[in-house]
C-alpha positions in Angstrom: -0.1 -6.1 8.7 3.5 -5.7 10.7 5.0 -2.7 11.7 8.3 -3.1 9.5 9.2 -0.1 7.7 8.3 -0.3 3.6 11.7 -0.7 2.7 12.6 1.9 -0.5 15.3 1.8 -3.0 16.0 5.3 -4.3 18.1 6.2 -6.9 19.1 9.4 -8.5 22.4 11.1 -9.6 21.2 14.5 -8.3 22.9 14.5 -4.8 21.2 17.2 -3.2 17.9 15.8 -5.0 18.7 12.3 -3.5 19.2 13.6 0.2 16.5 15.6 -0.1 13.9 13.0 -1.0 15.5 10.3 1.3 14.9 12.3 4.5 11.6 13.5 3.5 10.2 9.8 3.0 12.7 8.8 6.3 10.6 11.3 7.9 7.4 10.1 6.9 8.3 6.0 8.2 10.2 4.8 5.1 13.5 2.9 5.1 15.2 4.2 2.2 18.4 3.4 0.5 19.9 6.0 -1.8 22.0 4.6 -4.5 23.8 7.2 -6.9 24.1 5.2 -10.6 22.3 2.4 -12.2 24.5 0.1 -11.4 25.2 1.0 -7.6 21.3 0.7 -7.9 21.3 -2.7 -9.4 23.6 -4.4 -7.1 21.7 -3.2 -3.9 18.8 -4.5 -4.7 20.9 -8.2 -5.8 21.6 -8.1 -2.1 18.9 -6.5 -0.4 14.7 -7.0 -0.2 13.0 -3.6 -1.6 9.2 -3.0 -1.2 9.5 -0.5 -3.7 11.9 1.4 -6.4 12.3 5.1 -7.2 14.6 5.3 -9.9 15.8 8.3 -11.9 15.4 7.6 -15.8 18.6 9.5 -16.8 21.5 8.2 -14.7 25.1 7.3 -15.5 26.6 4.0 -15.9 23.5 2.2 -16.5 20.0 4.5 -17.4 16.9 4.1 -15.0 15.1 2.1 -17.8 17.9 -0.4 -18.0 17.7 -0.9 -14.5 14.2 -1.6 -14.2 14.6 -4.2 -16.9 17.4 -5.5 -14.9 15.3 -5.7 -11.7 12.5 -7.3 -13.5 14.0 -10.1 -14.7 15.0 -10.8 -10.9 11.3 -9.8 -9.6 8.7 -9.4 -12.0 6.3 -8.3 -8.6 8.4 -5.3 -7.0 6.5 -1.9 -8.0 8.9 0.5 -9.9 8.2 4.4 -9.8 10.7 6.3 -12.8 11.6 10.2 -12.2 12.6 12.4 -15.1 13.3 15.3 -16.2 11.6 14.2 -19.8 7.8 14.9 -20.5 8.3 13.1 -24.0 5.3 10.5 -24.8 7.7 8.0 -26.3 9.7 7.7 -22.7 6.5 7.4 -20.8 5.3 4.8 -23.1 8.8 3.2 -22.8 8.1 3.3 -19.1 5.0 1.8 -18.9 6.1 -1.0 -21.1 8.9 -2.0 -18.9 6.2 -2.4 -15.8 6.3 0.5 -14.5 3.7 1.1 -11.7 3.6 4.9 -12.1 5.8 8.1 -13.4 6.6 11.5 -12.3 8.2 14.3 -14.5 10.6 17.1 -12.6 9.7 18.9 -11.0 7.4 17.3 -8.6 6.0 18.0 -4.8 7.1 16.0 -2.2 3.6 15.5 -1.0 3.1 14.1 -4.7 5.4 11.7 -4.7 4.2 10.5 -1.2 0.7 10.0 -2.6 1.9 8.2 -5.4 3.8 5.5 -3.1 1.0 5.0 -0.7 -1.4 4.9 -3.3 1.1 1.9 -4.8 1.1 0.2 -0.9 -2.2 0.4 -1.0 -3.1 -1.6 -4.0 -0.6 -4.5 -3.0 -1.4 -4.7 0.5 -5.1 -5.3 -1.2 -3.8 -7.6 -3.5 -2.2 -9.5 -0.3 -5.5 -9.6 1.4 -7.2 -11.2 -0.8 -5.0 -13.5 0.0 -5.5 -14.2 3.4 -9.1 -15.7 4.6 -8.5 -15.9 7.8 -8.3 -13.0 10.1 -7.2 -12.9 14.0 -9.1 -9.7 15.2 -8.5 -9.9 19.0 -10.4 -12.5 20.2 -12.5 -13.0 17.0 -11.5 -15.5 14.5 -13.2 -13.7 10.8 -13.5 -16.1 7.5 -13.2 -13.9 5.1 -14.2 -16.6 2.3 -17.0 -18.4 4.1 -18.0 -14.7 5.9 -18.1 -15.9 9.2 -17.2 -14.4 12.8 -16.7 -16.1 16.0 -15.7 -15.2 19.2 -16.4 -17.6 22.4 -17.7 -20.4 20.2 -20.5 -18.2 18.5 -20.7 -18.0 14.9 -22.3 -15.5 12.8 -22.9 -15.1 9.1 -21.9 -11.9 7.6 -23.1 -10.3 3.8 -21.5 -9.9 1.3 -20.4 -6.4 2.0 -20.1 -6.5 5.7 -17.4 -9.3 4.7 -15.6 -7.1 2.2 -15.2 -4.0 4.4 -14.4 -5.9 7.7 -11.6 -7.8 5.1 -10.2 -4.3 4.1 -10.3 -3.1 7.4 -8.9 -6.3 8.8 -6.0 -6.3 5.9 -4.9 -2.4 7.5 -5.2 -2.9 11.7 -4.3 -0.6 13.3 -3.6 1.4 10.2 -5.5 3.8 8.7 -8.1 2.7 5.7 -8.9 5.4 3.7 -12.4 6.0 3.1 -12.3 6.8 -1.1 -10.0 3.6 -1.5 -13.2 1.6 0.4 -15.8 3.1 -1.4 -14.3 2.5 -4.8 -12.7 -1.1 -3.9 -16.2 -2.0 -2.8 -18.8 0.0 -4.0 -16.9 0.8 -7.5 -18.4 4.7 -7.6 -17.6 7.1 -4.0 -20.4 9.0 -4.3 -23.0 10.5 -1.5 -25.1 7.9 -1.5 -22.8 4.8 -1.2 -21.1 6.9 1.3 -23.9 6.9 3.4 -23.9 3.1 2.9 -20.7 2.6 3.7 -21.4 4.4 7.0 -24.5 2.3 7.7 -22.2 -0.7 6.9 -19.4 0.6 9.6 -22.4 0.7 12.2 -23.3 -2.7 11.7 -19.3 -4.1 12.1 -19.3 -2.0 15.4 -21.9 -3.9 16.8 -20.7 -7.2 15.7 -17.7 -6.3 17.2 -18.7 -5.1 20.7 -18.1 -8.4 22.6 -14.2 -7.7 22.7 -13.8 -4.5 24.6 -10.5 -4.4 23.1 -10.9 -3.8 19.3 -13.0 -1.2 17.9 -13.5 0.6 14.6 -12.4 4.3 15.2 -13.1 7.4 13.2 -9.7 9.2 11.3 -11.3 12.5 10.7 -11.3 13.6 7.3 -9.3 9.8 6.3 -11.4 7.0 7.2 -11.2 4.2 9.9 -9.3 2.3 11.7 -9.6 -1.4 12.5 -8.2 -1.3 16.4 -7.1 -4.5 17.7 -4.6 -5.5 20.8 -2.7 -8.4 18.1 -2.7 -9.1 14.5 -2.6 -12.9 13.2 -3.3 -13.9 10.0 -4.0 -17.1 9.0 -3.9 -18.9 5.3 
């Protein structure tokens, strides 16, 4: 993980909806561009690398579902979230069809749009962990693949699910992992008892972890954890 903004486009006709919406994700650590028409929309992202789109179905000069197809046939990978002022079956359909990762009807809260993005950023920066194996965790090297951890020429086996929640954890340093999104990644079902596991689990990567006084899994009360380490690396 870097510390480079997720970099948003954004576009919607409704000025004072726009500027609204881009200072509120500004505010939360978003770089976001704020296109006013389809086409304004489409030739931003022909010149610029998005992590994300927010497009307004109804726009003029070329329609939010137009643009998505547009943007899909230049990146078939880059999530697409459609805003509308329609609650008609058909359009969500129509939507979903064109790859849309997810769909809000007007109005909406800020704090749900916000949700729906992270919880988008959360599922790719999964996807991109499981494609890394090999972890730099201050002065531990962790195999994700073969589950093994060394630090000063040591090496020990970890399980199964020691290996999956130190990969998690490992994929978010020094960023928050929320505890729901591990216990259903992992253990499928967040209910009381594999919480408790989960905590057991947590234990047993602090202690494996104690050699290096420099990282540390910390507590987010109310969250989850956090994976502290002085340098992230990650190896293929």
């Amino acid at each position: 993980m870097t510390d480079e903004k997720i970099k948003i486009l954004l576009c919607e006709d409704d000025e004072n909806l726009g500027m609204i919406l881009r200072e509120y994700l500004q505010s939360k650590g978003y770089d976001v561009d704020l296109l006013p028409d389809g086409e304004a929309g489409y030739k931003a992202f022909t010149h610029k690398k998005y992590d994300l789109c927010i497009l307004d179905v109804m726009m003029p000069k070329k329609d939010g579902f137009t643009l998505a197809a547009d943007i899909r046939a230049l990146n078939s990978e880059v999530p697409i979230v459609f805003l509308t002022a329609k609650s008609m079956k058909e359009d969500i359909l129509q939507g979903f069809k064109l790859g849309a990762d997810d769909y809000l009807s007007k109005p909406f809260s800020m704090e749900e749009l916000l949700y729906r993005i992270e919880s988008i950023m959360r599922r790719i920066r999964g996807e991109k962990a499981r494609e890394v194996t090999v972890y730099q965790i201050g002065n531990y090297t962790f195999d994700s693949q073969k589950q093994l951890i060394t630090i000063n020429g040591e090496t020990k086996k970890l399980t199964t699910k020691e290996s999956e929640l130190l990969s998690l954890l490992a994929a978010n340093m020094n960023n928050v992992l929320e505890r729901n999104y591990a216990l259903k990644t992992i253990w499928v079902d967040d209910n009381y008892f594999n919480a408790r596991s989960m905590d057991v689990y947590i234990t047993k990567l602090r202690k494996l972890l104690k050699d290096d006084p420099n990282v540390a899994i910390i507590n987010i009360h109310g969250k989850g954890y956090k994976l502290i380490a002085p340098a992230v690396k990650e190896k293929n």
